[in-house]
C-alpha positions in Angstrom: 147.5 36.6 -34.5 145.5 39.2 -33.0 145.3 39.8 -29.3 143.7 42.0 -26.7 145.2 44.6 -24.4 143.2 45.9 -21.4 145.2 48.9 -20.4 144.1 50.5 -16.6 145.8 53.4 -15.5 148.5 52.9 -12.4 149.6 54.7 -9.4 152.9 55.8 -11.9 152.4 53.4 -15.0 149.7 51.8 -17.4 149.2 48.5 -17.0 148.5 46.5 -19.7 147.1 42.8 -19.6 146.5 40.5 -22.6 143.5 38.0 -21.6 143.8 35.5 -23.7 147.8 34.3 -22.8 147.4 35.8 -19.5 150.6 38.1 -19.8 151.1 41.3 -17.9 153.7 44.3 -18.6 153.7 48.2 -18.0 154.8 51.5 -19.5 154.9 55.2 -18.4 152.5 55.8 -21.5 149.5 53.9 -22.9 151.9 53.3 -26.0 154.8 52.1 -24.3 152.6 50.1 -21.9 151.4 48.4 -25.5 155.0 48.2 -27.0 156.1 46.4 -24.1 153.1 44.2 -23.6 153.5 43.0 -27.4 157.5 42.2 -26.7 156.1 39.9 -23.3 153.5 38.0 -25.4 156.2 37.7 -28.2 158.4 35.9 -25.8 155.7 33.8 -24.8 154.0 32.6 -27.5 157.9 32.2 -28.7 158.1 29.8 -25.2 155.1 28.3 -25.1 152.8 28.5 -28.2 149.4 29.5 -28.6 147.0 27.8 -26.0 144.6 26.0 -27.6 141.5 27.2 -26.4 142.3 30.6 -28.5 143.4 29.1 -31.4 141.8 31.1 -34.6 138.7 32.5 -31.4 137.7 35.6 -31.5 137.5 37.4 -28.0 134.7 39.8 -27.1 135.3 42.4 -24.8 132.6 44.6 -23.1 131.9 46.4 -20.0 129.2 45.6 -17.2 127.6 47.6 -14.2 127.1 46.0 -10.7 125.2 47.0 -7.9 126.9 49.6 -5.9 128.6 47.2 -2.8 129.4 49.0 0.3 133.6 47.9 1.3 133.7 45.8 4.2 134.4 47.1 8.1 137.9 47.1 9.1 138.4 44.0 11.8 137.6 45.3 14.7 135.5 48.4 14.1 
């Protein structure tokens, strides 16, 4: 089965996400963050199966720009 990792770069370690089984884990590299991210959705598939809604569907994964959004005021200010 081929699934997706979305790796974003920490504070101390790269987190890596798969989408479609919704399973997080993290690493000190990119490749351990991977390595360790396909041992969690291991276990889970393992425990729970393959949902059905991804079943044999292919994901597509892009990027997309929004308009720039100022942050909210602190309460109070």
């Amino acid at each position: 089965m081929d699934l997706t990792a979305v790796i974003k770069k920490g504070d101390k370690q790269y987190v890596a996400l798969c989408p479609e089984i919704d399973v997080v884990s993290q690493g000190y590299t990119v490749e351990e963050a991977i390595k360790n991210l396909k041992e969690a959705a291991e276990l889970y598939l393992e425990e729970f199966g393959a949902p059905e809604e991804i079943k044999g569907e292919e994901l597509l994964v892009t990027h997309f720009k929004v308009k720039n959004v100022k942050a909210p005021s602190p309460l109070g200010a």
